[in-house]
C-alpha positions in Angstrom: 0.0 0.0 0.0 1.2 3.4 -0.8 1.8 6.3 1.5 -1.4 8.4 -0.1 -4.1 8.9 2.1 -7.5 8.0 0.8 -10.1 10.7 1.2 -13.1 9.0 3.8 -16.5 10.4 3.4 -19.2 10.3 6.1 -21.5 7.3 5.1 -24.3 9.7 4.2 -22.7 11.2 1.9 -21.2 7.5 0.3 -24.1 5.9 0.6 -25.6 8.2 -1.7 -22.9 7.9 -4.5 -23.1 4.1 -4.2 -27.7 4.2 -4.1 -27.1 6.4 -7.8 -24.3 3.6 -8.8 -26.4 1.2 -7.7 -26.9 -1.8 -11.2 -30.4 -3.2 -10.3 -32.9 -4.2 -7.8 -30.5 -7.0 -6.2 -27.8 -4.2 -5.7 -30.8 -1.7 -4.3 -31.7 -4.4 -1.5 -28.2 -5.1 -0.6 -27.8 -1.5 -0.2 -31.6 -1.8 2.0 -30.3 -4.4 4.5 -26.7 -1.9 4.9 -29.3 1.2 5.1 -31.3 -0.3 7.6 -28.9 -1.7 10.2 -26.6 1.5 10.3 -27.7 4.3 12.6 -27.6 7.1 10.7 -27.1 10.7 12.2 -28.0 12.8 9.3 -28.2 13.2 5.5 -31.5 11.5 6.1 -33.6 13.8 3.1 -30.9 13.9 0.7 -30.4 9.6 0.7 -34.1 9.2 0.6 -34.1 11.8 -2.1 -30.9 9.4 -4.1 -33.1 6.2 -3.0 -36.4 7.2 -5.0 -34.6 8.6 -7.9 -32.8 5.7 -8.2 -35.6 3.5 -7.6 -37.6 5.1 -10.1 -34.7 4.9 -12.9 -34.7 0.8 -12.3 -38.7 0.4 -12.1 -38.7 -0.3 -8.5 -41.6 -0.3 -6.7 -41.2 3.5 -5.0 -44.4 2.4 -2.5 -42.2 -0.5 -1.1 -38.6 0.3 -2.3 -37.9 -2.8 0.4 -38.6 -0.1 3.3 -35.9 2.6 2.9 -38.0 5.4 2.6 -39.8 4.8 5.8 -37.1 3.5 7.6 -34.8 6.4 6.9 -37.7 8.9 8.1 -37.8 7.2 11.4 -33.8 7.5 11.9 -34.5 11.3 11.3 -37.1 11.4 14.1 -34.8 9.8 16.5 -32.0 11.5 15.4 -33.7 14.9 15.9 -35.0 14.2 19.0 -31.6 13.1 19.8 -30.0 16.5 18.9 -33.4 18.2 20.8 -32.5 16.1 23.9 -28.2 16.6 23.7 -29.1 20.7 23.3 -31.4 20.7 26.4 -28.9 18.9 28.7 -25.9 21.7 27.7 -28.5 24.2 28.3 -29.6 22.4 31.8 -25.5 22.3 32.5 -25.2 25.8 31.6 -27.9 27.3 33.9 -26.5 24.6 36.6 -23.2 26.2 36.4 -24.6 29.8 36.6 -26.6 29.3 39.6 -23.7 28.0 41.3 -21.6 30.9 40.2 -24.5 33.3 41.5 -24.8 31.6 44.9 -21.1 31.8 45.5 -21.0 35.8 44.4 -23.8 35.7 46.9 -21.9 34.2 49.5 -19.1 36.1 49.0 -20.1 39.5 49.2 
């Protein structure tokens, strides 16, 4: 192996390339089964997008499309309510920290 680094991209943004590479159905439901048992933080609208277009281009059923669609909205859901809950425990460690530093100005004065 050579001493050249290979550019990594997150898998949101690969998966997409490989959904619009992707030959025929057999390829699209390999690419399901990977979809659907990796958590997926974000790029949920723009794979979905790549998955439909794609489906549509090899005659694939787009009301099935072996789940994707549905599956990928879900993983959004969590992963916003994931975000929602992370932003509300900084903000709840923030005001903690404040109220501390307000009782001990208190105290000191």
């Amino acid at each position: 192996m050579s001493g050249e680094t290979k550019k990594r991209f997150p898998f949101h943004e690969s998966i997409v390339g490989a959904i619009r590479h992707a030959f025929n159905a057999n390829e699209m439901e390999c690419l399901s089964l990977l979809i659907k048992k990796t958590k997926i933080p974000r790029g949920h609208d723009e794979i979905i997008a790549a998955w439909n277009q794609r489906a549509r281009d090899l005659l694939l059923p787009i009301d099935n499309a072996f789940g994707v669609p549905v599956d990928l909205q879900d993983q959004k859901k969590e992963a916003e309510a994931e975000e929602l809950a992370k932003s509300q425990a900084e903000r709840d460690a923030v005001e903690r920290q404040l109220n501390r530093d307000r009782s001990f100005a208190a105290g000191s004065l």
